[in-house]
N, C-alpha and C positions, 0 to 999 in steps of 0.2 A: 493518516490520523487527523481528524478535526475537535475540537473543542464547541462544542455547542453551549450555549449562557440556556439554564433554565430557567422560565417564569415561576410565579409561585403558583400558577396554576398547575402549569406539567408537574412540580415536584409532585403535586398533590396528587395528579392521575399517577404518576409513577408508584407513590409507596400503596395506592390504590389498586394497581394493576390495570388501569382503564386506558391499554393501549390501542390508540386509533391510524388510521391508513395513515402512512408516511411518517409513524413513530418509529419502526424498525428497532425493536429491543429484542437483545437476544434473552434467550427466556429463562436464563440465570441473573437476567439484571433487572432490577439494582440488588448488587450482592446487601446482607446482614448488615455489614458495616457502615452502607452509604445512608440505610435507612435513618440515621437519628438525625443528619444533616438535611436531610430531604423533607422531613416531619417539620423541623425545627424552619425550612425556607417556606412550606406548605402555610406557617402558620403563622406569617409575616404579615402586617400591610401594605408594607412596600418593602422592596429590596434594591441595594445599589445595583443598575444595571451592568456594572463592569466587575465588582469586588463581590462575584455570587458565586451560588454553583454553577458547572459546567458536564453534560454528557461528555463523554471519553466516545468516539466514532473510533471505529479501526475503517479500514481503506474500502471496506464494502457498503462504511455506514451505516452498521449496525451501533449500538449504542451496548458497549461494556465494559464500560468504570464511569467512573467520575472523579470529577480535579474540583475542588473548592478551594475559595478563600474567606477568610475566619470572618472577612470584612474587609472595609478601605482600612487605606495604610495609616499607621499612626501618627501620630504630631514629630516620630521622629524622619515618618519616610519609611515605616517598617511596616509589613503585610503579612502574614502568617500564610500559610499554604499546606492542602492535604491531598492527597489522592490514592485511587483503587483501581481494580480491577477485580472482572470475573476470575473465577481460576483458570478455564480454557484459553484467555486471551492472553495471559501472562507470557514471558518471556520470549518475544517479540519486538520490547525497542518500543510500545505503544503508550508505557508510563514516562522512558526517557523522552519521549517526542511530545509527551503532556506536559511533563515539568518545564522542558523548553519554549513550548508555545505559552504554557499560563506564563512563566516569567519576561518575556517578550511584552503579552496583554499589561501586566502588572507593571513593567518599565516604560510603555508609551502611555499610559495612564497616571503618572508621575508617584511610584513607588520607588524606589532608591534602594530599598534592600528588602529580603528576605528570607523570613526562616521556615522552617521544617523540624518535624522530630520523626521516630518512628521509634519503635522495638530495638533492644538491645540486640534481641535475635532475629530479629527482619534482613537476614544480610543481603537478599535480592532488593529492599527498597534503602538500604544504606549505597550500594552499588549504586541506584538508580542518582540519589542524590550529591554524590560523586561525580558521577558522568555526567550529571549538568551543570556542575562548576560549583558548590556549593561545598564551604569546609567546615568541617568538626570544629565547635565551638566550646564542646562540655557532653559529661554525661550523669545520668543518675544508676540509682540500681539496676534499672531497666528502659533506661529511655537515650537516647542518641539524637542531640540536639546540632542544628546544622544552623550557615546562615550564607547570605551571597550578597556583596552589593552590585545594585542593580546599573 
């Protein structure tokens, strides 16, 4: 699994569809979800090169998720973080092995902690955030809030 940083151009081919030789997208990507992230980096002027999105690779390099961060870290040291997958790619180890490498990226980059939410009932991506070190900090009706220092 690799993390790849997207330009704001590729987001732009990607919610586009305008894939070219050596994009290798499988053809379920980018899922529904990734799209409003993708739109919203598409339509940037500039983007921090390190605190952006990222294609989700699995081991053939094909591109099926993506790991974003909300942005650079905040004045406390704090980074926010999201990620996906296609549904074929899931349950593989490819989101644990994302969350591990983005928080790697986000701690040599001088981030110090961060958080995640997901779904109450996401219990594969509460799992996921578990097994990369990351504890339960609160919840709402529907949301399961996490955080790690980095």
């Amino acid at each position: 699994m690799t993390l790849d940083p997207l330009t704001l151009e590729l987001a732009g081919r990607i919610v586009a569809r305008d894939e070219r030789a050596g994009d290798d997208w499988h053809p379920d990507y980018p899922f529904e979800g990734e799209l409003v992230p993708l739109r919203m980096l598409a339509a940037q002027d500039d983007a921090d090169p390190v605190f952006t999105l990222y294609a989700i690779r699995d081991d053939s390099g094909v591109a099926v998720g993506g790991f974003g961060f909300f942005g650079p870290p905040d004045g406390s040291g704090t980074v926010e973080f999201g990620y996906g997958l296609i549904e074929s790619a899931r349950g593989r180890g490819l989101a644990t092995d994302a969350v591990a490498e983005g928080l790697r990226i986000a701690a040599s980059h001088g981030a110090s902690r961060a958080i995640a939410d997901t779904d109450l009932d996401n219990h594969a991506s509460i799992r996921v955030l578990e097994k990369s070190g990351l504890t339960e900090t609160h919840r709402t009706e529907d949301k399961v809030f996490f955080a790690k220092a980095l």
